[in-house]
C-alpha positions as CSV (number, residue, x, y, z in Angstrom):
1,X,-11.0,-5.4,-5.1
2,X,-9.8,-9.1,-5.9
3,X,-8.7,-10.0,-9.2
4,X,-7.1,-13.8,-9.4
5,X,-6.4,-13.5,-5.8
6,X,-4.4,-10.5,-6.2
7,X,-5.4,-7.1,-5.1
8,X,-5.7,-4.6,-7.5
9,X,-5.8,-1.0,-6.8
10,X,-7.5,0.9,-9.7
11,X,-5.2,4.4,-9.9
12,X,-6.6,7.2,-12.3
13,X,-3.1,6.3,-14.4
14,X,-4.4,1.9,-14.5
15,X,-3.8,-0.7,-11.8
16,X,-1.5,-1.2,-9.0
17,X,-0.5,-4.6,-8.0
18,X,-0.3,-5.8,-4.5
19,X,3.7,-6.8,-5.4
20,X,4.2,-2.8,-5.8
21,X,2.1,-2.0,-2.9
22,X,3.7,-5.0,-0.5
23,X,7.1,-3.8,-1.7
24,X,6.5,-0.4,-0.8
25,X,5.3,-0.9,2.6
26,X,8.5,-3.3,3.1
27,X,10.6,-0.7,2.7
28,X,8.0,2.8,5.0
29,X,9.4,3.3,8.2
30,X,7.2,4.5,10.7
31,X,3.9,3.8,12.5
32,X,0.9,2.8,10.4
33,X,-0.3,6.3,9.4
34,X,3.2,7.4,8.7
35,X,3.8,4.0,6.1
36,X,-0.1,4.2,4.3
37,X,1.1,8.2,4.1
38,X,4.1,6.3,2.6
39,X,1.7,4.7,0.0
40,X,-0.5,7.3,-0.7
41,X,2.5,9.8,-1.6
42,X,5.1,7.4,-3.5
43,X,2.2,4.6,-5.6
44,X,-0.6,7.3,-5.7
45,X,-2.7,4.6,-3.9
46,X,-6.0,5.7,-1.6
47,X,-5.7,9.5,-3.2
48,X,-8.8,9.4,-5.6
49,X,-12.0,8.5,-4.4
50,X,-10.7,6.7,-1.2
51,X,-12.7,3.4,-1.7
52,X,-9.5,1.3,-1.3
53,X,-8.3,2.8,2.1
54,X,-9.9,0.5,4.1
55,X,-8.0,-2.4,2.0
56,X,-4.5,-0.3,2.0
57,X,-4.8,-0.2,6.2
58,X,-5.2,-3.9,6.0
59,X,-2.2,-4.5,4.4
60,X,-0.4,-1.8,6.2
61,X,-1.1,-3.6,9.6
62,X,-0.2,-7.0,8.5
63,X,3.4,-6.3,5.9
64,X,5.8,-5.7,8.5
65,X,8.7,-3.3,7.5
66,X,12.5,-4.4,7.2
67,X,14.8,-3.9,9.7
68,X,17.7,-1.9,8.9
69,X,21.0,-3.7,9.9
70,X,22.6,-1.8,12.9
């Protein structure tokens, strides 16, 4: 859902900003399932009735993780 141009992921606890969820997926390592499993286990996000997913794999495709310094 978009609130002032922000997503906002409604979690049975109140709302998750895209900031948390963005700085979250900079950080998951690991191919897109691996990093919205990521999501869904650390920010509770996509775990209730599932109607964001389709947002969350958005965002998953398009915030590209960190590289670690060799």
């Amino acid at each position: 859902m978009l609130f002032h141009g922000l997503l906002h992921i409604m979690l049975w606890e109140g709302w998750l900003r895209q900031n948390e969820i963005t700085s979250c997926l900079l950080t998951a390592q690991g191919d897109d399932a691996a990093r919205l499993s990521t999501l869904r286990a650390l920010l509770k996000c996509g775990t209730r009735c599932g109607s964001c997913v389709a947002d969350l794999k958005r965002m998953v495709a398009t915030v590209a993780p960190l590289r670690r310094a060799a």
